[in-house]
Legacy VTK file of the C-alpha trace (Angstrom):
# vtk DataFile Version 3.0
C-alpha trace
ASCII
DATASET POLYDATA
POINTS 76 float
0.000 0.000 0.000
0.968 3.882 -0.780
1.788 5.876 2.357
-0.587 8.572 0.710
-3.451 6.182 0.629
-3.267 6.055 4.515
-5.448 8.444 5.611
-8.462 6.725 3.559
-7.976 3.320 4.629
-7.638 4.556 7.927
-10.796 6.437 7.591
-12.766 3.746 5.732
-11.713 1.240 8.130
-13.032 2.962 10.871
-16.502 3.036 9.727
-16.396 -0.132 7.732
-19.724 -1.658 9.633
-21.741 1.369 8.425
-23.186 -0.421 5.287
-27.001 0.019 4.281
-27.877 -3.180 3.228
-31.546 -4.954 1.662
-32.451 -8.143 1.792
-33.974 -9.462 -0.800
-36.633 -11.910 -1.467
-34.259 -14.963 -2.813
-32.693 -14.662 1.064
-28.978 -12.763 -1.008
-28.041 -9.040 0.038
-27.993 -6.181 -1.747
-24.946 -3.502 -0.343
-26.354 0.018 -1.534
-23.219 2.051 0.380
-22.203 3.594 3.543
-24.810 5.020 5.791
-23.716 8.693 5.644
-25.472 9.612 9.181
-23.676 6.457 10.911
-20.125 7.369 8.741
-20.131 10.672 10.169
-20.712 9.792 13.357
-18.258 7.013 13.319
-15.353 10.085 11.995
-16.684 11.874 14.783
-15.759 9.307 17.310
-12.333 8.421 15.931
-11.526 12.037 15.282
-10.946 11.728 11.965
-11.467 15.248 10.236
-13.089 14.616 6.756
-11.993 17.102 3.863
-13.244 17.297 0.487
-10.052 15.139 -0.827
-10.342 12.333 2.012
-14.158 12.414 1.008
-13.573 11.892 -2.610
-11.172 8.725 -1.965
-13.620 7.830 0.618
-16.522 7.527 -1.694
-14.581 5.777 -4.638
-13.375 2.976 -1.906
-17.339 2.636 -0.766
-17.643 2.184 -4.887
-15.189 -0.500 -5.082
-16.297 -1.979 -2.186
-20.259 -1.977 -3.186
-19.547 -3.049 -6.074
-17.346 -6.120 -4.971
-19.701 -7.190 -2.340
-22.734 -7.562 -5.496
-20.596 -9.467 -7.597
-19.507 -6.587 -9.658
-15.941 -6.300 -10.608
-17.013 -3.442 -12.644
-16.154 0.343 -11.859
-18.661 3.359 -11.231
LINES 1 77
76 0 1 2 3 4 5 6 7 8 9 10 11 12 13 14 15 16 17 18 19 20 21 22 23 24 25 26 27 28 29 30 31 32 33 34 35 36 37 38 39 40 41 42 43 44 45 46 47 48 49 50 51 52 53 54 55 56 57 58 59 60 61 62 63 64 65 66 67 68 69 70 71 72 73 74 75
């Protein structure tokens, strides 16, 4: 891993359990993303300060991520 990539993993890491998630009716999961509220709250806690940069690379891991958990392997 980069050292300049730290600050995002750090950050995603720490609110990792924040997913919104639907169950569907053939019992598999559907990820939708983080949930913002719970995200920021979670920063809050580990005093992470969240800029407009560390958002950005925030929001493209949660893509990645999203995408990977539904069996996607495609990019947004």
């Amino acid at each position: 891993m980069w050292p300049e990539n730290w600050s995002a993993v750090k950050a995603f890491l720490s609110v990792s359990t924040q997913w919104n998630a639907i169950g569907r009716m053939d019992g598999s999961v559907y990820w939708q993303g983080l949930d913002y509220a719970g995200a920021e709250r979670g920063f809050a806690m580990a005093e992470i300060a969240i800029d407009a940069a560390l958002w950005a690379d925030i929001r493209l891991m949660e893509a990645a991520a999203r995408n990977r958990l539904n069996g996607s392997m495609e990019t947004d």
